[in-house]
mmCIF file of the N, C-alpha and C atoms, coordinates in Angstrom:
data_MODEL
# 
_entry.id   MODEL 
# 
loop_
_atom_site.group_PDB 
_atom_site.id 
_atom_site.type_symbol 
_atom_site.label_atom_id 
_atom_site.label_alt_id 
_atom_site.label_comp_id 
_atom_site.label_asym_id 
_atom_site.label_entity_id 
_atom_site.label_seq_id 
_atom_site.pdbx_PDB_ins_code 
_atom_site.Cartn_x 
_atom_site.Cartn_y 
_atom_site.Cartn_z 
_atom_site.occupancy 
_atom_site.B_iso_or_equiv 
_atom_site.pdbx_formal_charge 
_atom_site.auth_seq_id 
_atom_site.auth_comp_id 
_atom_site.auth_asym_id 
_atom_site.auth_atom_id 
_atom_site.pdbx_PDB_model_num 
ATOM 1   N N  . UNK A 1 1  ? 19.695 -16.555 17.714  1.00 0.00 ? 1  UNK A N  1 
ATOM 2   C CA . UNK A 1 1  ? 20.218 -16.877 16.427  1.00 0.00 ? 1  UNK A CA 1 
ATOM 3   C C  . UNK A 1 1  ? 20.345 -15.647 15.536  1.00 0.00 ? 1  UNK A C  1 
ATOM 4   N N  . UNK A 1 2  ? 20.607 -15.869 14.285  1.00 0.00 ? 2  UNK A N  1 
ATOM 5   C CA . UNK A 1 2  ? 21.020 -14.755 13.302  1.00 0.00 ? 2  UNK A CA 1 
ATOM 6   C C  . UNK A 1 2  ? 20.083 -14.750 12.216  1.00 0.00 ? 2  UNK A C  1 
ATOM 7   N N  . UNK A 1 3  ? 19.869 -14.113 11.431  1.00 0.00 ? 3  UNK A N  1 
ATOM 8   C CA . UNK A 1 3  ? 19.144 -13.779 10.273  1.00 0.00 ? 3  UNK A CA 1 
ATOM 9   C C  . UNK A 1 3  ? 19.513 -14.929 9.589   1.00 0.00 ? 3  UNK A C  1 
ATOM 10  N N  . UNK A 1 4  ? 20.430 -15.768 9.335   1.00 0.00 ? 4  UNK A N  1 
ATOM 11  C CA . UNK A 1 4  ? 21.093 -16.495 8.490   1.00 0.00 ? 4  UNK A CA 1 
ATOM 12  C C  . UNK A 1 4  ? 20.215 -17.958 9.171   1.00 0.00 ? 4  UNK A C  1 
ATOM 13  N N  . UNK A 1 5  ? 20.239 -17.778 10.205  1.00 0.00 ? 5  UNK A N  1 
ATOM 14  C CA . UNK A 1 5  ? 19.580 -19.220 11.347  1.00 0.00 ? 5  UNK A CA 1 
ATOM 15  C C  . UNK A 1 5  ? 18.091 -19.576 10.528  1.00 0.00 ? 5  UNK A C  1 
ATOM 16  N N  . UNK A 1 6  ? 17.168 -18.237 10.737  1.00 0.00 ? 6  UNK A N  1 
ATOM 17  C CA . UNK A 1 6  ? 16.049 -18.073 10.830  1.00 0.00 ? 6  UNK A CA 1 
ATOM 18  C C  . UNK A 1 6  ? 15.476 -18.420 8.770   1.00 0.00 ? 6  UNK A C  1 
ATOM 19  N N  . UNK A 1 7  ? 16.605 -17.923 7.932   1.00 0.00 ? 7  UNK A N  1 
ATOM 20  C CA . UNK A 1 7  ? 16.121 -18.217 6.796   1.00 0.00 ? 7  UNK A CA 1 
ATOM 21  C C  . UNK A 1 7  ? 16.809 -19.219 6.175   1.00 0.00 ? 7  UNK A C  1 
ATOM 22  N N  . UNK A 1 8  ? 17.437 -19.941 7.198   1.00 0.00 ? 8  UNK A N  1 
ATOM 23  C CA . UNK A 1 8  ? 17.389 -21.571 6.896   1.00 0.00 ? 8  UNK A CA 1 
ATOM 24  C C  . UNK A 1 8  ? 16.404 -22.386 7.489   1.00 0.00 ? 8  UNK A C  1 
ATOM 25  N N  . UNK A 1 9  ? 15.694 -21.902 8.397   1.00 0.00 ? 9  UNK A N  1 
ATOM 26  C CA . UNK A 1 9  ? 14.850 -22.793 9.056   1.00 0.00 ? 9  UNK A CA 1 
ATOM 27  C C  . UNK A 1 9  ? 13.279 -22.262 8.089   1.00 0.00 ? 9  UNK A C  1 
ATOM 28  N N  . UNK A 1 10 ? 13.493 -20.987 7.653   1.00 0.00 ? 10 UNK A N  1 
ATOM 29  C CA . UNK A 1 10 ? 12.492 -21.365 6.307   1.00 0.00 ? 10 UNK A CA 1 
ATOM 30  C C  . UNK A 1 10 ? 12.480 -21.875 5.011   1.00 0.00 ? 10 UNK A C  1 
ATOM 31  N N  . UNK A 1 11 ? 13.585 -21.927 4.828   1.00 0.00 ? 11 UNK A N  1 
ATOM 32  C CA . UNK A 1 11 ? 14.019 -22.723 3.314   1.00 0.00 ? 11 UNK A CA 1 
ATOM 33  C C  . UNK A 1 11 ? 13.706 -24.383 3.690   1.00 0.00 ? 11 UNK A C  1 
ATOM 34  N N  . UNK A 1 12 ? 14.055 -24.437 4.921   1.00 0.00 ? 12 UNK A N  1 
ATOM 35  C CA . UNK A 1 12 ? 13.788 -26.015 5.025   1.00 0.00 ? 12 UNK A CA 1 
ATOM 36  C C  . UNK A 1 12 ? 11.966 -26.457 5.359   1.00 0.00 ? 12 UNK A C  1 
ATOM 37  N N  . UNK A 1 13 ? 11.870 -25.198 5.455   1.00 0.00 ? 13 UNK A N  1 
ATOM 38  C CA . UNK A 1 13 ? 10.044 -25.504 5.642   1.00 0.00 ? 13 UNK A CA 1 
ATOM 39  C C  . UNK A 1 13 ? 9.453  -25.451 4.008   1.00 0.00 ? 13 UNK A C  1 
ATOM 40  N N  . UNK A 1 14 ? 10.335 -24.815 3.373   1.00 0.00 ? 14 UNK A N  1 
ATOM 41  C CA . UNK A 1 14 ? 9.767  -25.078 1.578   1.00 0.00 ? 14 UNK A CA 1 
ATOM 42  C C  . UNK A 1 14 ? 10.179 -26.406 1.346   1.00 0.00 ? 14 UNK A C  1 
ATOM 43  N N  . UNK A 1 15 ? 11.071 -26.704 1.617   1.00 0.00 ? 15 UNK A N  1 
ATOM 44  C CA . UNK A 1 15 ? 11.924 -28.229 0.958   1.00 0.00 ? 15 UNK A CA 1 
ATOM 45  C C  . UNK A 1 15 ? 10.647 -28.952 1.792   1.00 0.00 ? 15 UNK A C  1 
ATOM 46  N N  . UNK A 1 16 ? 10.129 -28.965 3.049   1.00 0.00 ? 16 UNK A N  1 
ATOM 47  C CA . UNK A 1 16 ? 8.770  -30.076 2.669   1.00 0.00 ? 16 UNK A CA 1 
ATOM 48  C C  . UNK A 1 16 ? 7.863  -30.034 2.593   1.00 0.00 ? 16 UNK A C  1 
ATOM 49  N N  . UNK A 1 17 ? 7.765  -30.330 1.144   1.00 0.00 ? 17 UNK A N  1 
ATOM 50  C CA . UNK A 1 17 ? 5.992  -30.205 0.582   1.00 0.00 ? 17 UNK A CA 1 
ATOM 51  C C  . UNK A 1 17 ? 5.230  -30.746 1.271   1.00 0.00 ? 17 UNK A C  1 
ATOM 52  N N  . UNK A 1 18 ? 5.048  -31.276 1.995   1.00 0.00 ? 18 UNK A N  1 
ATOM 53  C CA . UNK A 1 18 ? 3.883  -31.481 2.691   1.00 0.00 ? 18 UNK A CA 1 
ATOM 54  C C  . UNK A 1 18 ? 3.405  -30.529 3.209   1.00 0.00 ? 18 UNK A C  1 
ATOM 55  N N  . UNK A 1 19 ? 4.392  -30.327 4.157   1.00 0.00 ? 19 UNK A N  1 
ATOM 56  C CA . UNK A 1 19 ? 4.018  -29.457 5.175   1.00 0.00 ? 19 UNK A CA 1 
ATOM 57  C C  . UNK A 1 19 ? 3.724  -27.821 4.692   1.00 0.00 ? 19 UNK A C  1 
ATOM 58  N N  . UNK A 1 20 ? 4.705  -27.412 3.285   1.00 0.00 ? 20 UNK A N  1 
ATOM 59  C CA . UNK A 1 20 ? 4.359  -26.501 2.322   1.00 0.00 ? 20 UNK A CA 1 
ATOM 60  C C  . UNK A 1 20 ? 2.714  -26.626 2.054   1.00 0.00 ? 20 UNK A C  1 
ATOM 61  N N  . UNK A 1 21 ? 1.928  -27.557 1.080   1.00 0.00 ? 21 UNK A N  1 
ATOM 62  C CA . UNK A 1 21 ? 0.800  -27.751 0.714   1.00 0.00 ? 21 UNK A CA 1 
ATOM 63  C C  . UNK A 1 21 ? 0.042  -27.854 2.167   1.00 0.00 ? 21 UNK A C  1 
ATOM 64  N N  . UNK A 1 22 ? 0.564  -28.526 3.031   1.00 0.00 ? 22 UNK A N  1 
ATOM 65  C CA . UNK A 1 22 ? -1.121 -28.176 4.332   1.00 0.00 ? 22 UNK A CA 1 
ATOM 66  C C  . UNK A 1 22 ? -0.739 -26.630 4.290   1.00 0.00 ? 22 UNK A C  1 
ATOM 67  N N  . UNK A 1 23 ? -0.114 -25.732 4.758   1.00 0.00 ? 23 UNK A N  1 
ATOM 68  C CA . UNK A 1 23 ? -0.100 -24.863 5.095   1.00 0.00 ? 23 UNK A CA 1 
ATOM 69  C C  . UNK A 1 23 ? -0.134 -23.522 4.029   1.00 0.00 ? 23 UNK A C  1 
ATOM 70  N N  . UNK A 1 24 ? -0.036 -24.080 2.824   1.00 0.00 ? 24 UNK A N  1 
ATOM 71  C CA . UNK A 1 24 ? -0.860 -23.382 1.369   1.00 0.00 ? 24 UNK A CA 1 
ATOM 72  C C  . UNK A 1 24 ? 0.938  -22.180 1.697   1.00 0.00 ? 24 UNK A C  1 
ATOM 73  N N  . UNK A 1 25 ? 2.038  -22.582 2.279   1.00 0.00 ? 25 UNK A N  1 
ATOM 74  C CA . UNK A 1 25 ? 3.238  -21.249 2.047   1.00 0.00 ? 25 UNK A CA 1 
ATOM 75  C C  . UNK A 1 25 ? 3.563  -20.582 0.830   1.00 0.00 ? 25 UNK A C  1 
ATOM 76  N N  . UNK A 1 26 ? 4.119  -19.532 0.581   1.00 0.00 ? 26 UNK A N  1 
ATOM 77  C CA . UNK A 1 26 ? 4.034  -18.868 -0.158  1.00 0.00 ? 26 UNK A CA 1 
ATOM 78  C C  . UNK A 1 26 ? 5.093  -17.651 -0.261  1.00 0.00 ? 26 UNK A C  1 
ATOM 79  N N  . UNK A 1 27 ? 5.802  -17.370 -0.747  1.00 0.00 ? 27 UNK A N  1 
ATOM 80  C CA . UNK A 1 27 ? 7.292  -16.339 -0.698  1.00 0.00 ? 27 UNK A CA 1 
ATOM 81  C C  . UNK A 1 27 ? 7.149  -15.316 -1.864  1.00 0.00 ? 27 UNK A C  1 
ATOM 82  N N  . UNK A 1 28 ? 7.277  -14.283 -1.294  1.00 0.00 ? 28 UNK A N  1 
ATOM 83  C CA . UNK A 1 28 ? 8.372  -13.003 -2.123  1.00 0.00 ? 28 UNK A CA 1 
ATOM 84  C C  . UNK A 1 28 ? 9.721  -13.353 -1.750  1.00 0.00 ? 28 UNK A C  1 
ATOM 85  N N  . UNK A 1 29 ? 10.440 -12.355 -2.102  1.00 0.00 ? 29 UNK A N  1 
ATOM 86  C CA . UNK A 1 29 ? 12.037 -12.400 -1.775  1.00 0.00 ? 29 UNK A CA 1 
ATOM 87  C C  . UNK A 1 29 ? 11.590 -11.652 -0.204  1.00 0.00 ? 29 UNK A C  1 
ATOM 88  N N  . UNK A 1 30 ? 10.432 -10.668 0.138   1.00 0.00 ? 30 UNK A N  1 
ATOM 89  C CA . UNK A 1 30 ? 10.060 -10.143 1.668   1.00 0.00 ? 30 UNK A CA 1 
ATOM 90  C C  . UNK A 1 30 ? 9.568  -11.499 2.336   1.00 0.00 ? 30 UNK A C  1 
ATOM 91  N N  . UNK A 1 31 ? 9.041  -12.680 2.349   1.00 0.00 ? 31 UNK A N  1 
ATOM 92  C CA . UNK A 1 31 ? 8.397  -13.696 3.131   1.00 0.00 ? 31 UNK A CA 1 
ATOM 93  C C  . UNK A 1 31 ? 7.410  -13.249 3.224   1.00 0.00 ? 31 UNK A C  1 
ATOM 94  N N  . UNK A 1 32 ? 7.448  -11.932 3.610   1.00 0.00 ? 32 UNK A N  1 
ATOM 95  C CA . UNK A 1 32 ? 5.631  -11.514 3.955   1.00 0.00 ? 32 UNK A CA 1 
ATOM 96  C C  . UNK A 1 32 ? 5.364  -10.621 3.750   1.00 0.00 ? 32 UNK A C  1 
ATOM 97  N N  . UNK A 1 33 ? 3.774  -10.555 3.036   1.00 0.00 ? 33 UNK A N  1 
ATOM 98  C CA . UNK A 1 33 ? 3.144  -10.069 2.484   1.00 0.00 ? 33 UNK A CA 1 
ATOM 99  C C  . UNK A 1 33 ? 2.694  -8.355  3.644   1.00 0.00 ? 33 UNK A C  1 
ATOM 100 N N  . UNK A 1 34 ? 2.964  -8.646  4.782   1.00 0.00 ? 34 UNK A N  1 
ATOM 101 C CA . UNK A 1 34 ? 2.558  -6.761  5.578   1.00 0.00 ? 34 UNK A CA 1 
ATOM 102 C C  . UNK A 1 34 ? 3.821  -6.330  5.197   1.00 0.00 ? 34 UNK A C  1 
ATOM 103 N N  . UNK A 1 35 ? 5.102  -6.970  4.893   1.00 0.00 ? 35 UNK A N  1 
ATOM 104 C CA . UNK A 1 35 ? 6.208  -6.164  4.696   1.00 0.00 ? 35 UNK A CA 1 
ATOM 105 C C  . UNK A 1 35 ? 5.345  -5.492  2.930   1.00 0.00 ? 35 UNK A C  1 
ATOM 106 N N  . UNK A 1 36 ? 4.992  -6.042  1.983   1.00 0.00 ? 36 UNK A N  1 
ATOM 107 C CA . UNK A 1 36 ? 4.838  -5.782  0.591   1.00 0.00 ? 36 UNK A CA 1 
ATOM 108 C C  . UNK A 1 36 ? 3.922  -4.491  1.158   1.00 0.00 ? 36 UNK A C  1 
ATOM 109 N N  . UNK A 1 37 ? 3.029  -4.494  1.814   1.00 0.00 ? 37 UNK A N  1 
ATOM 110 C CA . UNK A 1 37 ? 1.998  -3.822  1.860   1.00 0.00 ? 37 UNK A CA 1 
ATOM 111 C C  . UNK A 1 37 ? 3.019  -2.394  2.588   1.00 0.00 ? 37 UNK A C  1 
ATOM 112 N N  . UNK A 1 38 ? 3.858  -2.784  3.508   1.00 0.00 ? 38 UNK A N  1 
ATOM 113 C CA . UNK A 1 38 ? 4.389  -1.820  3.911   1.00 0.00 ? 38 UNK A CA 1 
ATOM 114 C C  . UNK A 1 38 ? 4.832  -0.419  2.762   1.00 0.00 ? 38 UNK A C  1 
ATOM 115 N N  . UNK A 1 39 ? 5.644  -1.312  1.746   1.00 0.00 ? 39 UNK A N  1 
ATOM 116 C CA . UNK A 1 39 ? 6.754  -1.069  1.058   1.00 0.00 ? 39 UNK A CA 1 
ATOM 117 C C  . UNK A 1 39 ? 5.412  0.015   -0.372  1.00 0.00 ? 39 UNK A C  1 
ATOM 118 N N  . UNK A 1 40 ? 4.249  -0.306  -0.264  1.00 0.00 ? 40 UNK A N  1 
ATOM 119 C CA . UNK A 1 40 ? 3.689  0.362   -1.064  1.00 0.00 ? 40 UNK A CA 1 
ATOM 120 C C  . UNK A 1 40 ? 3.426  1.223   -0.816  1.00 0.00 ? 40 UNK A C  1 
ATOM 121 N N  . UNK A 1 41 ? 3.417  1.998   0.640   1.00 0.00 ? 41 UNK A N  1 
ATOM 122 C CA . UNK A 1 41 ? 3.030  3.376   1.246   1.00 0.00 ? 41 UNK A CA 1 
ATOM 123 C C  . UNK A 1 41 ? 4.160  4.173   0.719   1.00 0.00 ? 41 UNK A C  1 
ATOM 124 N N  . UNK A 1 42 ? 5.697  3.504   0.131   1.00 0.00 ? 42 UNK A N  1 
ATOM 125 C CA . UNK A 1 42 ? 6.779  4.635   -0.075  1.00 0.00 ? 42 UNK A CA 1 
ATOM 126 C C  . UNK A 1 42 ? 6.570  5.071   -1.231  1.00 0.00 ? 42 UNK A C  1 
ATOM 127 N N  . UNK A 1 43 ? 5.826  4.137   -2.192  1.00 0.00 ? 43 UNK A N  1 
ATOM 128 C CA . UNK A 1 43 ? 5.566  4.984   -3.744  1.00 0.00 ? 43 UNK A CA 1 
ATOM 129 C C  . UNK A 1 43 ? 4.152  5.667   -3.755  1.00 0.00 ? 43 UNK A C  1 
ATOM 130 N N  . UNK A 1 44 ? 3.120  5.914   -2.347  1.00 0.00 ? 44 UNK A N  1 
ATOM 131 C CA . UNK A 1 44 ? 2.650  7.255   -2.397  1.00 0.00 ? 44 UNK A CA 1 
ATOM 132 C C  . UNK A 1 44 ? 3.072  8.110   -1.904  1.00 0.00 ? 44 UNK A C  1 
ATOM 133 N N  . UNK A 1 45 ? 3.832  7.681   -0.901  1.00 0.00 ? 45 UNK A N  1 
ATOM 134 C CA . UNK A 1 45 ? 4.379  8.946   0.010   1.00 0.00 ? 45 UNK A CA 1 
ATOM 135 C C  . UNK A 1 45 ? 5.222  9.720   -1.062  1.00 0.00 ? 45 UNK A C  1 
ATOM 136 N N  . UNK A 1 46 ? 5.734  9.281   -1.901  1.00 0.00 ? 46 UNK A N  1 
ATOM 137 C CA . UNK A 1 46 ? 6.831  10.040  -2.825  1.00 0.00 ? 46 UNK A CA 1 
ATOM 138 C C  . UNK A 1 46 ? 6.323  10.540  -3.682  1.00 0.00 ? 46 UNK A C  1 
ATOM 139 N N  . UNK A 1 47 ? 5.109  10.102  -4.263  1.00 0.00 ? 47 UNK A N  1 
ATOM 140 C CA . UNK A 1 47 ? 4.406  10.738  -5.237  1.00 0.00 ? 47 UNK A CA 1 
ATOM 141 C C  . UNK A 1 47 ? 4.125  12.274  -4.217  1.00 0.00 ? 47 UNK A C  1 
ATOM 142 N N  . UNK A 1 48 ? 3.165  11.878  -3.299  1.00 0.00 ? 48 UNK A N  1 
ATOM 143 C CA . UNK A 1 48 ? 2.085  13.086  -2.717  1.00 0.00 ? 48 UNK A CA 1 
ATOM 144 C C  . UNK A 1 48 ? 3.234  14.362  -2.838  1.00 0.00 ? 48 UNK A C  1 
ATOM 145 N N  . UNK A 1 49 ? 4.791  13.866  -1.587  1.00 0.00 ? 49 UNK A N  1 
ATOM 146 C CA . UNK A 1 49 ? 5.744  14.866  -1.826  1.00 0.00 ? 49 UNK A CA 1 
ATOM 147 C C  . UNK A 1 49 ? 6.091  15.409  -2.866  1.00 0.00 ? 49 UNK A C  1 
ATOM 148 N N  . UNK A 1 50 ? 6.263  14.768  -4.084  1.00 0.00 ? 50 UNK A N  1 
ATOM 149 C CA . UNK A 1 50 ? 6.553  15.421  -5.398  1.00 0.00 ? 50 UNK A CA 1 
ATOM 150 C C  . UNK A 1 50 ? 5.335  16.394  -5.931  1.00 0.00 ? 50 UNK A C  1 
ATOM 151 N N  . UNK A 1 51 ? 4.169  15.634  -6.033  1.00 0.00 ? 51 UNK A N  1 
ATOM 152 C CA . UNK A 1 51 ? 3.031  16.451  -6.708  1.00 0.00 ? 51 UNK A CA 1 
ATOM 153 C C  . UNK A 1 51 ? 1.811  16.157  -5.581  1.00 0.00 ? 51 UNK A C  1 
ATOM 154 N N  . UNK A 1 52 ? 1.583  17.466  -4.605  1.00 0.00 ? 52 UNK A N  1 
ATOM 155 C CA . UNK A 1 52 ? 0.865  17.601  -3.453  1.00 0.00 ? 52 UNK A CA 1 
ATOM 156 C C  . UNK A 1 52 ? -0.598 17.814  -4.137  1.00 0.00 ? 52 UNK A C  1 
ATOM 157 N N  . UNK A 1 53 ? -0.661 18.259  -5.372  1.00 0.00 ? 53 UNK A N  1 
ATOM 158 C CA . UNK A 1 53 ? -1.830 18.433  -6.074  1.00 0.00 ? 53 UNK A CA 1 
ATOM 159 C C  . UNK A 1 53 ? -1.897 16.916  -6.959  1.00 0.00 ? 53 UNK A C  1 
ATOM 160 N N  . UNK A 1 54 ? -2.077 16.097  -6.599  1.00 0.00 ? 54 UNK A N  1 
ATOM 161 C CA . UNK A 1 54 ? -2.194 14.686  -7.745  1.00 0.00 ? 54 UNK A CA 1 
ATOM 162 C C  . UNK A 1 54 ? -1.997 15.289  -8.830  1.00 0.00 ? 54 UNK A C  1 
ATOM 163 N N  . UNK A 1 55 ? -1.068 15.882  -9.574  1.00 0.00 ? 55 UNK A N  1 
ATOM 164 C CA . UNK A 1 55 ? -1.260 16.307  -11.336 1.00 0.00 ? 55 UNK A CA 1 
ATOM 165 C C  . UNK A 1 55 ? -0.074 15.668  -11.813 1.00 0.00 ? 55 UNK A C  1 
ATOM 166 N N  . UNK A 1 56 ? 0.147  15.350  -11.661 1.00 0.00 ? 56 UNK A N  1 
ATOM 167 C CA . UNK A 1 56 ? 1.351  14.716  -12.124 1.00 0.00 ? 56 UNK A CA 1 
ATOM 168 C C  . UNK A 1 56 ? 2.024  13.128  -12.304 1.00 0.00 ? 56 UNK A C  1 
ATOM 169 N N  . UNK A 1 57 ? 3.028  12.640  -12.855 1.00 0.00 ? 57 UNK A N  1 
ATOM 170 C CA . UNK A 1 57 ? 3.139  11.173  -13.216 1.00 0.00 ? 57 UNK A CA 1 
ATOM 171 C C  . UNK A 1 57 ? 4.463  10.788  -12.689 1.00 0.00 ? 57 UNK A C  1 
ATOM 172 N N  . UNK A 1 58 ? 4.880  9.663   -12.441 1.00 0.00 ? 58 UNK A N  1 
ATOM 173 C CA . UNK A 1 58 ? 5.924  9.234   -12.185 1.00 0.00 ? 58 UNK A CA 1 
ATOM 174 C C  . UNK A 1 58 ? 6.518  8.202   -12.465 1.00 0.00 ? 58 UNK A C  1 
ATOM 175 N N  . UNK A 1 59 ? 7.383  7.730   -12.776 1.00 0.00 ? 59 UNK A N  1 
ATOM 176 C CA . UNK A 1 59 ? 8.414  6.587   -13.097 1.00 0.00 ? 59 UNK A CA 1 
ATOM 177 C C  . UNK A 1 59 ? 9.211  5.513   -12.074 1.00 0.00 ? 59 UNK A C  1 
ATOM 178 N N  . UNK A 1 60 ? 9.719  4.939   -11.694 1.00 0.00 ? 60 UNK A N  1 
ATOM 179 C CA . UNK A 1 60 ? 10.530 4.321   -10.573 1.00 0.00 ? 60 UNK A CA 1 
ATOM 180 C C  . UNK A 1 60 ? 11.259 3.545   -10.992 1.00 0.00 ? 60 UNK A C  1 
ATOM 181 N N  . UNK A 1 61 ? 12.550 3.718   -10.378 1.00 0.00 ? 61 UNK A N  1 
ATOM 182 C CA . UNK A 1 61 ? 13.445 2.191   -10.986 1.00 0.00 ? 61 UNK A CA 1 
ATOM 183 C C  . UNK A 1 61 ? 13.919 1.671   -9.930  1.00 0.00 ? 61 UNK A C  1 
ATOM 184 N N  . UNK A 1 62 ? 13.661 0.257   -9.672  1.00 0.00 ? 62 UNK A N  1 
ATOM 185 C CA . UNK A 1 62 ? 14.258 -0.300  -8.986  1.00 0.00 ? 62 UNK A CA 1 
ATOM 186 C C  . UNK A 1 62 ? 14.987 -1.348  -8.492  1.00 0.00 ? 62 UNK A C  1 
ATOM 187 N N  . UNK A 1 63 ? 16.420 -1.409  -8.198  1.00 0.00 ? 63 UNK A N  1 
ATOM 188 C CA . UNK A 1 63 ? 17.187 -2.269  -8.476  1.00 0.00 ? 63 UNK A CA 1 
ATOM 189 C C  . UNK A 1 63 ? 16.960 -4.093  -8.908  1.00 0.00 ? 63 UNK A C  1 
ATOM 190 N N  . UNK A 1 64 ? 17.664 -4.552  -9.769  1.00 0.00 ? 64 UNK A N  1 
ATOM 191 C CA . UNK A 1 64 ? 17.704 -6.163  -9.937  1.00 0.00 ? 64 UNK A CA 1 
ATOM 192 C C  . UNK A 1 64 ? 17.957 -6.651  -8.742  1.00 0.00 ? 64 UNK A C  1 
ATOM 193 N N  . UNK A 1 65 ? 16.435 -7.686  -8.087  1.00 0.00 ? 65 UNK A N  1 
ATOM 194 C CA . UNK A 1 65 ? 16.789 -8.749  -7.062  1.00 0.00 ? 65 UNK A CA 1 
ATOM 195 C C  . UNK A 1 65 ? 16.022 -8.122  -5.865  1.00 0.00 ? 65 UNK A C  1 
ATOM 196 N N  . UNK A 1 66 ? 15.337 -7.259  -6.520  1.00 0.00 ? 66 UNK A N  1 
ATOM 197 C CA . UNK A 1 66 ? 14.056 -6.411  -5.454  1.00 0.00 ? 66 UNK A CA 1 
ATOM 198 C C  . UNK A 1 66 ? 12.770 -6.601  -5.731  1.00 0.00 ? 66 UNK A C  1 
ATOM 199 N N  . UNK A 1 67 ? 12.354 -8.021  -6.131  1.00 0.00 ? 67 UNK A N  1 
ATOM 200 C CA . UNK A 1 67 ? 10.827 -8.833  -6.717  1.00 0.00 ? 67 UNK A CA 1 
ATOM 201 C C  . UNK A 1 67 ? 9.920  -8.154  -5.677  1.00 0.00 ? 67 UNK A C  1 
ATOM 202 N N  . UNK A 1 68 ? 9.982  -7.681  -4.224  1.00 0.00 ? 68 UNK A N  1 
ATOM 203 C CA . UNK A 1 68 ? 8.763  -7.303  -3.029  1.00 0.00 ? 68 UNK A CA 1 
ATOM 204 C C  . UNK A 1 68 ? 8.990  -6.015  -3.613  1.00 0.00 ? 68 UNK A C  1 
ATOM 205 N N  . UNK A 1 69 ? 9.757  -5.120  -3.947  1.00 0.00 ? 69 UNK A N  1 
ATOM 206 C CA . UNK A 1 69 ? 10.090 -3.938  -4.260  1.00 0.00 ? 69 UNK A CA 1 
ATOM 207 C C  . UNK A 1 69 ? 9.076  -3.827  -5.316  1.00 0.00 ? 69 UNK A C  1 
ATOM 208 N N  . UNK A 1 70 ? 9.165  -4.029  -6.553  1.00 0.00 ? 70 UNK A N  1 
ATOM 209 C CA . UNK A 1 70 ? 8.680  -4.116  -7.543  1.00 0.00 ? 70 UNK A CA 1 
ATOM 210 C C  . UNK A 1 70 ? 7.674  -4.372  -7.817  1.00 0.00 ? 70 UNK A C  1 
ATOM 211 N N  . UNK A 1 71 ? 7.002  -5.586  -6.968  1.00 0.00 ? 71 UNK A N  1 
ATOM 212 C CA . UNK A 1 71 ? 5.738  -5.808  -6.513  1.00 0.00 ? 71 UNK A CA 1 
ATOM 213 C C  . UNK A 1 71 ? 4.385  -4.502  -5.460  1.00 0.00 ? 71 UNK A C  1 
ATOM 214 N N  . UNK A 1 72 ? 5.360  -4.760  -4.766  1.00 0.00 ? 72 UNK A N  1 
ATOM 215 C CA . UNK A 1 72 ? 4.416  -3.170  -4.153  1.00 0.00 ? 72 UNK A CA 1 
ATOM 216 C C  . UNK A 1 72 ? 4.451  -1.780  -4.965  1.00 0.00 ? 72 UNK A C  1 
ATOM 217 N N  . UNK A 1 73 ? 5.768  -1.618  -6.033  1.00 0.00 ? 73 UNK A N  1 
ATOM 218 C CA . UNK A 1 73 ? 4.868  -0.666  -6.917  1.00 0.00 ? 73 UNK A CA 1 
ATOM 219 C C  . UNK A 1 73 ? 4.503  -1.054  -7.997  1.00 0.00 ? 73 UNK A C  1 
ATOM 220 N N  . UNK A 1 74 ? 3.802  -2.636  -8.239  1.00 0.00 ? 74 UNK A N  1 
ATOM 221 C CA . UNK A 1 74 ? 2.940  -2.930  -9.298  1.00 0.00 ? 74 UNK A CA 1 
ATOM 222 C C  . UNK A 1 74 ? 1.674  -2.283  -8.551  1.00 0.00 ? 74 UNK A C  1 
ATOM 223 N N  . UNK A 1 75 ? 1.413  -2.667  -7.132  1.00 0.00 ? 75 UNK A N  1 
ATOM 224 C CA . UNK A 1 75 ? 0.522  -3.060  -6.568  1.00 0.00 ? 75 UNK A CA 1 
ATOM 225 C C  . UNK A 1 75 ? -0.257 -0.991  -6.152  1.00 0.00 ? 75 UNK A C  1 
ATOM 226 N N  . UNK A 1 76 ? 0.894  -0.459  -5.733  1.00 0.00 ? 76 UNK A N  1 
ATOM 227 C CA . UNK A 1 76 ? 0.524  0.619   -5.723  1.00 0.00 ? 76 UNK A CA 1 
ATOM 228 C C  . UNK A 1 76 ? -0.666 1.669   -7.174  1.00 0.00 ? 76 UNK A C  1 
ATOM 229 N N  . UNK A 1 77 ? 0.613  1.337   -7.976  1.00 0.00 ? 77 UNK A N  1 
ATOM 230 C CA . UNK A 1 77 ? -0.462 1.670   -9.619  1.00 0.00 ? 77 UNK A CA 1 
ATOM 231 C C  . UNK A 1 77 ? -1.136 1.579   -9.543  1.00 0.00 ? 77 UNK A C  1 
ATOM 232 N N  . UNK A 1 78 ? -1.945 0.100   -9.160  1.00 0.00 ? 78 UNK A N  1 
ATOM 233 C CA . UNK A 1 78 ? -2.932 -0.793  -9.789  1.00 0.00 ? 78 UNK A CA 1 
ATOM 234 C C  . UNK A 1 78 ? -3.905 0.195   -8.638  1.00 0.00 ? 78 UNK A C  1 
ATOM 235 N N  . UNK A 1 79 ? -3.467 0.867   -7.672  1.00 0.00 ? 79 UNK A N  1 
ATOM 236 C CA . UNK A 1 79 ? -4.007 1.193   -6.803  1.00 0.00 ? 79 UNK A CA 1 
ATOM 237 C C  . UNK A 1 79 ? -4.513 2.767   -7.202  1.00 0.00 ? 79 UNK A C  1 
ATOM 238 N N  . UNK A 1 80 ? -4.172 2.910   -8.012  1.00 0.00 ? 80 UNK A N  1 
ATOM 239 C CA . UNK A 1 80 ? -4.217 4.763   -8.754  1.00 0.00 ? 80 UNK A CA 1 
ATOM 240 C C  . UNK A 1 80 ? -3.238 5.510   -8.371  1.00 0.00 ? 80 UNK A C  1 
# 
């Protein structure tokens, strides 16, 4: 099947709550949470490259409709 197959056959696993609530599911716009975790190694890796001595600060922007994006560099911050 196609990418298109696979995230209809999860949209239809949200549409039933039941089976949503036994199984406690749960979504980013990533589905999953090792992708978020992934996605937070790129806002140190970019820091370290920019400032190899931690002295320094940084900013990020990142596009509308990128909620896992945005999330892993809340998550990074929060991380120092």
């Amino acid at each position: 099947g196609t990418f298109d197959d696979c995230q209809d056959i999860v949209k239809a696993l949200f549409r039933d709550l039941k089976f949503k609530k036994t199984y406690s599911l749960g979504a980013v716009n990533s589905i999953n949470f090792a992708r978020i975790m992934f996605q937070i190694t790129y806002y140190f890796y970019t820091y370290f490259k920019r400032f190899p001595n931690c002295d320094g600060t940084m900013s990020f922007s990142v596009p509308t409709g990128n909620f896992g994006d945005i999330l892993a560099g809340y998550y990074a911050k929060r991380m120092g």
